[in-house]
Backbone as JSON, one array per atom type, in Angstrom:
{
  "sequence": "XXXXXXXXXXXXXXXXXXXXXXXXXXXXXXXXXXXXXXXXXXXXXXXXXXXXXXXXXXXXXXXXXXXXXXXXXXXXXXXXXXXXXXXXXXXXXXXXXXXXXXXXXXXXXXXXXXXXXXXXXXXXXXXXXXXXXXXXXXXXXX",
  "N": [[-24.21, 73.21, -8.49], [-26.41, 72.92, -6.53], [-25.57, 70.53, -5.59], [-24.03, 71.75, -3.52], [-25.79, 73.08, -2.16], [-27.41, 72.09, -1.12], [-25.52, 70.13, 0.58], [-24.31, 71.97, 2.35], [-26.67, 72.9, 3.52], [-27.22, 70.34, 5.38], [-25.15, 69.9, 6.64], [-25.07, 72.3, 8.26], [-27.89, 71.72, 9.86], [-26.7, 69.65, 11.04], [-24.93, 71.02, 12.2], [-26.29, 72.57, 14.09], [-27.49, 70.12, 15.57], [-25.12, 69.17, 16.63], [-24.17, 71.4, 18.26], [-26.14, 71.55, 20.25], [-26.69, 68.8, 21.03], [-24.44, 66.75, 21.09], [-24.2, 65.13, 19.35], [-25.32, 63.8, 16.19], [-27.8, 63.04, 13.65], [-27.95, 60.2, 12.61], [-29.83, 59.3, 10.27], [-30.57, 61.44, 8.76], [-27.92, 62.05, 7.39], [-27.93, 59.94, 6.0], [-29.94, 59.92, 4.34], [-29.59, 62.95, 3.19], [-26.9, 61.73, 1.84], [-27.81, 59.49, 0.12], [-28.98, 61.44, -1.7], [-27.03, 63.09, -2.48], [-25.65, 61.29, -4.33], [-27.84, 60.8, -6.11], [-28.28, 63.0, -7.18], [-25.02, 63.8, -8.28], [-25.79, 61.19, -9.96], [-27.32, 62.71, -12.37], [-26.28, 65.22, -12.73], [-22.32, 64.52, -13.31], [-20.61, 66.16, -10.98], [-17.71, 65.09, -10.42], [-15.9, 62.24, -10.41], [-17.03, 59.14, -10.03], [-14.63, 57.21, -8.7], [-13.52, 59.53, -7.33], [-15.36, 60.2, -5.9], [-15.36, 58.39, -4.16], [-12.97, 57.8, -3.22], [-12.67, 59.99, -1.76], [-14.69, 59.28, 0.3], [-13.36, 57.61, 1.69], [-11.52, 59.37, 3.53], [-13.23, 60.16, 5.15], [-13.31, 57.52, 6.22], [-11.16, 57.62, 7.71], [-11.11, 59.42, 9.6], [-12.75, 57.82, 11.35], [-11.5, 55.65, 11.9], [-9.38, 56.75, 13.45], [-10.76, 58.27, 15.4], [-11.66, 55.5, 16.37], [-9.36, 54.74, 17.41], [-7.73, 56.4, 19.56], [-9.73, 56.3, 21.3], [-12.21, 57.83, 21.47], [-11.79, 60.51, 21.03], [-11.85, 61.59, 18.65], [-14.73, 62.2, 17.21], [-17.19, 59.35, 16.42], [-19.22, 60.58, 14.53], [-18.1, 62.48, 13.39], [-16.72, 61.61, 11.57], [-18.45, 60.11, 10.06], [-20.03, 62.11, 8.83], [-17.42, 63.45, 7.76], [-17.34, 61.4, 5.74], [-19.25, 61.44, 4.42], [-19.31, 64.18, 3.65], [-16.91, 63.83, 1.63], [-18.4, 61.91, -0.34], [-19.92, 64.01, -1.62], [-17.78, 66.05, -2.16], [-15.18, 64.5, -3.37], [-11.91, 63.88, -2.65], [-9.31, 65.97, -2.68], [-10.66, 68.21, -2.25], [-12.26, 67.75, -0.62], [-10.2, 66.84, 1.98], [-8.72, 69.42, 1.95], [-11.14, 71.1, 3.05], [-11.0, 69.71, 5.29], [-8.79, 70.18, 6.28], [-8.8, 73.3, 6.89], [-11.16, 72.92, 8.37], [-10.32, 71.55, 10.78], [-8.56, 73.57, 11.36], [-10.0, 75.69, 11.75], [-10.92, 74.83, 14.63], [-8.78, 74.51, 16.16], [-8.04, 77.44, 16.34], [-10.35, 78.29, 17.59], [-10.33, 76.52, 20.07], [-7.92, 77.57, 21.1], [-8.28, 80.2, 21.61], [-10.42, 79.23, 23.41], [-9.12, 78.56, 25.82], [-7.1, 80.37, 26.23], [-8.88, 82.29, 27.3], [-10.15, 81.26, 29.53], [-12.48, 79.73, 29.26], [-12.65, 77.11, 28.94], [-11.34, 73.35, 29.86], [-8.08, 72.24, 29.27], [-8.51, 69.52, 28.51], [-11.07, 69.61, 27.47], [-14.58, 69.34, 25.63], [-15.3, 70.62, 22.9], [-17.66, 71.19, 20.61], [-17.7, 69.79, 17.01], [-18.74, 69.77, 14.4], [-19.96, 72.35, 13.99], [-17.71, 73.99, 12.99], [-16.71, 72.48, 10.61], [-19.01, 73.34, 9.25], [-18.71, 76.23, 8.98], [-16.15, 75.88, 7.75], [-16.65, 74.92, 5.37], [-18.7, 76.8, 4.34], [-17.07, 78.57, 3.58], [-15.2, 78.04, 1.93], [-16.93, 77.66, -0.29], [-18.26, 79.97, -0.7], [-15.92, 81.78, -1.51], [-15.64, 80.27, -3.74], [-18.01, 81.13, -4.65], [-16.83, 83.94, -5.46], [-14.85, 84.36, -6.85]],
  "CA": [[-24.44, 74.2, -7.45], [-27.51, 72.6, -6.14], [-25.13, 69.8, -4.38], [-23.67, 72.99, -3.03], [-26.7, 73.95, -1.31], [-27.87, 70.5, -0.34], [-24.58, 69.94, 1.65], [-24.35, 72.99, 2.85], [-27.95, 72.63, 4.4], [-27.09, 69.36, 5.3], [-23.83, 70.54, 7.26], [-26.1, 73.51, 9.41], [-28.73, 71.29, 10.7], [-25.8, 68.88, 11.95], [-24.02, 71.78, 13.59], [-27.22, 72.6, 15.37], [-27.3, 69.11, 16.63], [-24.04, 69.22, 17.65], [-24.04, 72.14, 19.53], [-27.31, 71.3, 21.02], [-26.73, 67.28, 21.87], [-23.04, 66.73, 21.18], [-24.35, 64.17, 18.21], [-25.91, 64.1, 14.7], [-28.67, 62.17, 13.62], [-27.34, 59.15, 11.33], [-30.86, 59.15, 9.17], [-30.15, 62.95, 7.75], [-26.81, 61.91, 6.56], [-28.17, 58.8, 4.82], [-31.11, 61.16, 3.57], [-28.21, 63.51, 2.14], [-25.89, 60.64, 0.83], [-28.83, 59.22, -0.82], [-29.52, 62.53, -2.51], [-25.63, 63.45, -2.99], [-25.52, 60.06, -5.51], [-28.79, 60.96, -7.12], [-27.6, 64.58, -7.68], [-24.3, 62.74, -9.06], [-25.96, 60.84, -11.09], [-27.98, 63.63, -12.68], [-25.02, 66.24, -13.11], [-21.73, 64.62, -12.32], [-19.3, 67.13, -11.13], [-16.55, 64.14, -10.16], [-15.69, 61.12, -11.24], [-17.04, 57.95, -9.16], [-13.53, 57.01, -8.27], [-13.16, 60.54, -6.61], [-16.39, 60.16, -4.53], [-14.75, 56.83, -3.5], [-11.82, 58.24, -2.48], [-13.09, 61.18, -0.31], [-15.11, 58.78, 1.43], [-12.09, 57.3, 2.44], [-10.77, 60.25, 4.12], [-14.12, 59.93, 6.4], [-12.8, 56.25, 6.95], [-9.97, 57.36, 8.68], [-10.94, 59.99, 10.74], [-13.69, 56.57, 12.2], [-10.03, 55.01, 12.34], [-8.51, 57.63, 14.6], [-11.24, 57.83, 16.54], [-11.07, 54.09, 17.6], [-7.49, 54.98, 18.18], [-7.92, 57.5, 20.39], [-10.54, 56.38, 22.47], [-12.84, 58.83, 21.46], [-11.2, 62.03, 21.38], [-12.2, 62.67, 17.78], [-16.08, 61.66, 17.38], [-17.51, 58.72, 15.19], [-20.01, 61.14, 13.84], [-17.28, 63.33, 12.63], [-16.09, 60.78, 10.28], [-19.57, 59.55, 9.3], [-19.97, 63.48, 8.3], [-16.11, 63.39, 6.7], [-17.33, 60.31, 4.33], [-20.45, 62.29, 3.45], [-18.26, 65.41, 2.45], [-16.35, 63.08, 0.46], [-19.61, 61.7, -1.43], [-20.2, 65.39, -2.36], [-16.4, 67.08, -2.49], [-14.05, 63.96, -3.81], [-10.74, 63.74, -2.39], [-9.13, 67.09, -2.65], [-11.64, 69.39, -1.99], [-12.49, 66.63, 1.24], [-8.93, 67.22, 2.55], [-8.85, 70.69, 1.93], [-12.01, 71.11, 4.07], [-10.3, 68.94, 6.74], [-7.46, 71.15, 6.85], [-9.81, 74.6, 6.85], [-11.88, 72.86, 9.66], [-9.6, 71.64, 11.84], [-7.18, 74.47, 11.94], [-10.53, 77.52, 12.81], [-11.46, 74.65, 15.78], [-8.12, 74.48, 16.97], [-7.98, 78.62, 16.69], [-11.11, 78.79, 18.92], [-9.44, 75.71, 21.06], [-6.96, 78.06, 21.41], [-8.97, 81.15, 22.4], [-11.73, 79.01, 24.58], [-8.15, 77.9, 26.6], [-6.9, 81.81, 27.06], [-9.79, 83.26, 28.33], [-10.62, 79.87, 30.91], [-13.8, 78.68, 29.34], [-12.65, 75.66, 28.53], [-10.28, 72.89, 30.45], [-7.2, 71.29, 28.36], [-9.29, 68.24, 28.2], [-12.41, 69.72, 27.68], [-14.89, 68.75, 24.21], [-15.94, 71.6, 21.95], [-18.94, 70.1, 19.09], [-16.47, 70.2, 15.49], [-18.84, 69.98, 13.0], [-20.09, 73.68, 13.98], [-16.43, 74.48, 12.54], [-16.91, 71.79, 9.63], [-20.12, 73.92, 8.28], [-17.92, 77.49, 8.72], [-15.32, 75.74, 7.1], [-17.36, 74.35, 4.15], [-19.48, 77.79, 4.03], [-16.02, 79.58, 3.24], [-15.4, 77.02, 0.76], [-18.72, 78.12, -1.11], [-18.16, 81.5, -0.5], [-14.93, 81.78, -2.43], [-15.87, 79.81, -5.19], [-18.36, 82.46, -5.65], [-16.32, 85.44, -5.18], [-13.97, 83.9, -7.62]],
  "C": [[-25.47, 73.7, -6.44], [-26.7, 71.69, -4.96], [-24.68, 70.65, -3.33], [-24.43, 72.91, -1.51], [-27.17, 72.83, -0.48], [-26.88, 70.15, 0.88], [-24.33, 71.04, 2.67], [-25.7, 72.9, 4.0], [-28.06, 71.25, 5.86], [-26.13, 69.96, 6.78], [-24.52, 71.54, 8.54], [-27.39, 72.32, 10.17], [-27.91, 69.95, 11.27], [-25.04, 69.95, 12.85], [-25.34, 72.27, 14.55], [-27.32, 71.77, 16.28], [-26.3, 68.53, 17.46], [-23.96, 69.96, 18.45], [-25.14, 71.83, 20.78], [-27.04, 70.0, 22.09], [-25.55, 66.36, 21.91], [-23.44, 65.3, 20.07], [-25.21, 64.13, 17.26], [-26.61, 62.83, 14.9], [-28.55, 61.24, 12.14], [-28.4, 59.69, 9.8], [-30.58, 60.3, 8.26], [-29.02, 62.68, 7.34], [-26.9, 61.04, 5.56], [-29.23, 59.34, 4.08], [-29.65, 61.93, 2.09], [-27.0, 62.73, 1.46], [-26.63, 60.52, -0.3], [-28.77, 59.91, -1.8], [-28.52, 62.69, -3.27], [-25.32, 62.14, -4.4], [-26.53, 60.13, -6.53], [-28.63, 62.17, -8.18], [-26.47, 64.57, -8.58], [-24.72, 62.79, -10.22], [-26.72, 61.54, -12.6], [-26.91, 64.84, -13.34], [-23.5, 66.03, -12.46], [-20.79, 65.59, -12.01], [-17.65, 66.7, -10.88], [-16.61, 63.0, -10.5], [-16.04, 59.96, -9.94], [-16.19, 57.45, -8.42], [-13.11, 58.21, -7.15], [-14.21, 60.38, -5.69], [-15.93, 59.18, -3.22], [-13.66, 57.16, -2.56], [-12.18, 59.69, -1.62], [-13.69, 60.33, 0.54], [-13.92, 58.12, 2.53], [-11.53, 58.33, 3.52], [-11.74, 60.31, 5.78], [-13.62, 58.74, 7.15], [-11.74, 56.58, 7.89], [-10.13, 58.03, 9.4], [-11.8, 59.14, 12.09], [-12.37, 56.49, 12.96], [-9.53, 55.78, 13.77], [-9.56, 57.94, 15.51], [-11.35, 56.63, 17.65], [-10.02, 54.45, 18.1], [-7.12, 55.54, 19.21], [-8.9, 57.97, 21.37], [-11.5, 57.22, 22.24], [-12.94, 59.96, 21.55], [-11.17, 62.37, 20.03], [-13.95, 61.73, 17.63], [-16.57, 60.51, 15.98], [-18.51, 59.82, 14.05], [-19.3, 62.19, 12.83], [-17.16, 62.58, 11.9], [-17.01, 60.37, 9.61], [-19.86, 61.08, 8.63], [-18.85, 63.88, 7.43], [-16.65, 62.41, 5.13], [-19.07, 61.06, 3.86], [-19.55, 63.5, 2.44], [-17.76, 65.11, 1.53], [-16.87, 62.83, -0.33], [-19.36, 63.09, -2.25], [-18.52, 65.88, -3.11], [-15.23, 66.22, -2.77], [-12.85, 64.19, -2.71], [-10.02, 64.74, -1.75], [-9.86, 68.06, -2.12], [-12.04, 68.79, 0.14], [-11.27, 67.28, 2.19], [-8.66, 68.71, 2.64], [-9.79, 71.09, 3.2], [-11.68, 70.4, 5.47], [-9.3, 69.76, 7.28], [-7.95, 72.83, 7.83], [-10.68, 74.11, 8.33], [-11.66, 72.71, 10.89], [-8.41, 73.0, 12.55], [-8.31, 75.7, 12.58], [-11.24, 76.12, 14.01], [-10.26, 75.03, 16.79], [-7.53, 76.09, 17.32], [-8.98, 79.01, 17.95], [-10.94, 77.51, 20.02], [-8.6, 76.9, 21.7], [-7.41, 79.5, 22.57], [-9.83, 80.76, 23.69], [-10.53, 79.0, 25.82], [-7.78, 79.06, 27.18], [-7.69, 82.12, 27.45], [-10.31, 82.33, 29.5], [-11.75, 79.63, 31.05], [-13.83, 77.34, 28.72], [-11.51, 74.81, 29.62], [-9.69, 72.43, 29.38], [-8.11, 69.87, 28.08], [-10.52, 68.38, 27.87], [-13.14, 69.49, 26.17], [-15.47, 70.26, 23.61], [-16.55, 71.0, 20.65], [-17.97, 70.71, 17.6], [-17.62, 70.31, 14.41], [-19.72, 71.54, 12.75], [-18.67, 74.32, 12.67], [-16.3, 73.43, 11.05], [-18.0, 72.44, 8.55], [-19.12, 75.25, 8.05], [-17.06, 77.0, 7.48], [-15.7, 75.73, 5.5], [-17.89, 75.98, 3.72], [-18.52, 78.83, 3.18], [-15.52, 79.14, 1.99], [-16.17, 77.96, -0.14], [-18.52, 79.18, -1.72], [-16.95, 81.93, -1.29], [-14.79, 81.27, -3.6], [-17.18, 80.83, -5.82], [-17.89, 83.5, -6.03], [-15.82, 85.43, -6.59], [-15.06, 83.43, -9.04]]
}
């Protein structure tokens, strides 16, 4: 539960700096990696192989950013392969799905009401902490 709260924390003072400066500050993610492997190693709740493979999932959204010129952000993916540290594979992807689909709902809304242009950038990992928070939030309910 503790990684929980750690990522979670972790996750909110990157969406501040996204909304604020449209980029995260590397050192707090390597702070929270750090921790996320110590925390690990201490209580694991996944298997090494699964940490491995969520990070991966961060690798590719790097990937598709080269690809794409910059139309999804490196910092997103350096923030994807953290999630992964913490949330393995599944749970990673899951959260990818959950995050991308409430940006592209308020994509959708910023576009009807005409505060946004079709080309215009809205900060994701605001919608990466919601996403995660709902996460959380359902595993307590439950």
């Amino acid at each position: 539960m503790i990684q929980s709260y750690v990522l979670l924390g972790t996750l909110g003072v990157h969406s501040l700096e996204d909304l604020r400066d449209n980029k995260i500050t590397v050192t707090i993610t390597l702070f929270s990696g750090i921790l996320g492997i110590i925390l690990h190693l201490l209580s694991p709740d996944i298997s090494i192989f699964e940490m491995i493979e969520g990070m991966f999932s961060g690798a590719w959204v790097i990937l598709l950013g080269c690809l794409t010129g910059g139309k999804i952000g490196i910092g997103d993916g350096i923030i994807f392969i953290l999630t992964g540290l913490y949330l393995g594979a599944e749970k990673n992807l899951a959260l990818m799905c959950l995050s991308f689909s409430l940006a592209g709902i308020c994509g959708i809304f910023l576009l009807l009401f005409g505060c946004c242009k079709r080309d215009g950038r809205i900060p994701f990992v605001p919608f990466l902490f919601l996403g995660y928070l709902c996460m959380v939030a359902g595993q307590v309910i439950l």
